[in-house]
ZATI-20011 format. One record per residue (C-alpha): x, y, z; chain. Coordinates in steps of 0.25 Angstrom, whole numbers. Layout:
! ZATI-20011
xx X yy Y zz Z unit A;
...
***
This chain:
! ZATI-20011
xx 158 yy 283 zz 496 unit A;
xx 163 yy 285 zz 482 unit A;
xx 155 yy 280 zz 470 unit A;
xx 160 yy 280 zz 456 unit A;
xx 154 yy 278 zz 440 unit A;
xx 166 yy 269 zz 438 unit A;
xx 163 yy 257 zz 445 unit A;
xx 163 yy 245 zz 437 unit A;
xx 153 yy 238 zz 444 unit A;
xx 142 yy 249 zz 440 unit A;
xx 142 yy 244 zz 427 unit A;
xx 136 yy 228 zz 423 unit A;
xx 133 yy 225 zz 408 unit A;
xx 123 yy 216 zz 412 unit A;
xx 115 yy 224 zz 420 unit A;
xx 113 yy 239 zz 427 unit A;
xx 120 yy 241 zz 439 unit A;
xx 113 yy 246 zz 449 unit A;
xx 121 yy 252 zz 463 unit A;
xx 115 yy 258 zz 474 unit A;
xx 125 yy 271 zz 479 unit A;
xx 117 yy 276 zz 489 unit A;
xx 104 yy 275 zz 498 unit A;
xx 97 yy 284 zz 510 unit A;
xx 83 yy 285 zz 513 unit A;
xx 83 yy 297 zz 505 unit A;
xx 90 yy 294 zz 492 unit A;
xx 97 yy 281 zz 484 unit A;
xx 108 yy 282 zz 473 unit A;
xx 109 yy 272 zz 465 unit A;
xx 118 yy 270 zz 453 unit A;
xx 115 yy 263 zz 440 unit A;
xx 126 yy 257 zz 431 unit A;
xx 122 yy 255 zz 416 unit A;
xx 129 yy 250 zz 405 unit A;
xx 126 yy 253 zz 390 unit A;
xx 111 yy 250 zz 389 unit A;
xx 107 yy 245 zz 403 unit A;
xx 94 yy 252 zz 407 unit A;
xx 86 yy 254 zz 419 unit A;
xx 73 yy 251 zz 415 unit A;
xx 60 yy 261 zz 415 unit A;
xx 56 yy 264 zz 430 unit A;
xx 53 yy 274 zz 440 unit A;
xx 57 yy 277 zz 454 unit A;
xx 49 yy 283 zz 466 unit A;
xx 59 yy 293 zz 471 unit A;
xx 66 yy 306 zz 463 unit A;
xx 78 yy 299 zz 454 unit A;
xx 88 yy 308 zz 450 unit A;
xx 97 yy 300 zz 439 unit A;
xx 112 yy 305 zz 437 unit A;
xx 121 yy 298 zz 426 unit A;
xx 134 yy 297 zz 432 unit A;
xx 141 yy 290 zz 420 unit A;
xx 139 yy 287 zz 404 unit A;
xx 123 yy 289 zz 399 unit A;
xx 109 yy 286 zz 401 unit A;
xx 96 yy 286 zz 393 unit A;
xx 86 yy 291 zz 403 unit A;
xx 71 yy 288 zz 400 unit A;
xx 59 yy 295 zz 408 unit A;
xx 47 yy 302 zz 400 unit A;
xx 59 yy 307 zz 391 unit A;
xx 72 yy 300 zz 386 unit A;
xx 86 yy 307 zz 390 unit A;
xx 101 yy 304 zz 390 unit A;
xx 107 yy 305 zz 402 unit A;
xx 123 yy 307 zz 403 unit A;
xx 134 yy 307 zz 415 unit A;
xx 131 yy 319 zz 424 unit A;
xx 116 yy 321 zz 419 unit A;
xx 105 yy 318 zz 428 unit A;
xx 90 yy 317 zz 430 unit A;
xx 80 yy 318 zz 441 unit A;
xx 67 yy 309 zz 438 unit A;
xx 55 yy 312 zz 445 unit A;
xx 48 yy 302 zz 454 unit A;
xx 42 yy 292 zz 448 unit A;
xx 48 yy 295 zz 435 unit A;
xx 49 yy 283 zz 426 unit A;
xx 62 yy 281 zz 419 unit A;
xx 74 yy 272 zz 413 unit A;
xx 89 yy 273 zz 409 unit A;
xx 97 yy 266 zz 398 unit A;
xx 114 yy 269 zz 399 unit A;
xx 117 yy 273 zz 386 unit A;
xx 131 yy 270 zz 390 unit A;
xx 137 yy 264 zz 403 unit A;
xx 131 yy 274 zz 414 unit A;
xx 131 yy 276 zz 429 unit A;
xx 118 yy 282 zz 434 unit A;
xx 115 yy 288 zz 448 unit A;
xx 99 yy 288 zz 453 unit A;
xx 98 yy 295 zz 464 unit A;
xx 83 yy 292 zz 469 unit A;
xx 76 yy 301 zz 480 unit A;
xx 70 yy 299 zz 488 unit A;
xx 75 yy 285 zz 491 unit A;
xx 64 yy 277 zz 484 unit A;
xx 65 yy 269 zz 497 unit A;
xx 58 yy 281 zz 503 unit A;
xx 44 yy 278 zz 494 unit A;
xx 42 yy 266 zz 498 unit A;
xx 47 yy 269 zz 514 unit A;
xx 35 yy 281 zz 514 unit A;
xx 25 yy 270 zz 508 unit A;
xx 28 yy 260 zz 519 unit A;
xx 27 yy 271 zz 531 unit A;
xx 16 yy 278 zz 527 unit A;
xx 23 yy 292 zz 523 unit A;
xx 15 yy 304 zz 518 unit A;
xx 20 yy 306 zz 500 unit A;
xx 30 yy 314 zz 498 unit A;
xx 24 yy 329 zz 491 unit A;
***
């Protein structure tokens, strides 16, 4: 399966696209579609997030603020809050690991915490 930047339907005005690519009980991809200004708003996720712009440029806030350009990316720690603003029409790739689907499986079946 190919994927490309360039698909139109990755980009709405009235609101962030969000498109899941890929998902295993290991790992999920998913990519989100801003245009100028859409934002995703302050959160945190339970697995390791490693955030990858694949087109245009991002405002990336966690204890620090940076700007994140196609080609850069950054791994956010568990639990690590943050948010994004596109600071022009941007396609970013989340690639969260474990599967968050993982945490709350090893809740329900009694697994030992992960060390």
């Amino acid at each position: 399966m190919a994927w490309s930047v360039d698909e139109p339907e990755l980009y709405n005005p009235d609101h962030l696209v969000v498109k899941h690519m890929f998902d295993s009980d290991h790992a999920a991809v998913v990519w989100f579609g801003f245009t100028t200004g859409q934002s995703l708003r302050d959160h945190e996720t339970t697995s390791v997030a490693i955030i990858q712009v694949l087109k245009g440029r991002i405002r990336l806030n966690t204890l620090s603020e940076q700007v994140l350009t196609a080609g850069e990316s950054v791994q956010l720690k568990e639990s690590e809050r943050h948010a994004l603003t596109a600071l022009e029409e941007s396609l970013v790739q989340l690639l969260l690991v474990p599967h968050p689907r993982y945490h709350s499986l090893a809740k329900e079946i009694d697994l030992p915490a992960r060390e």
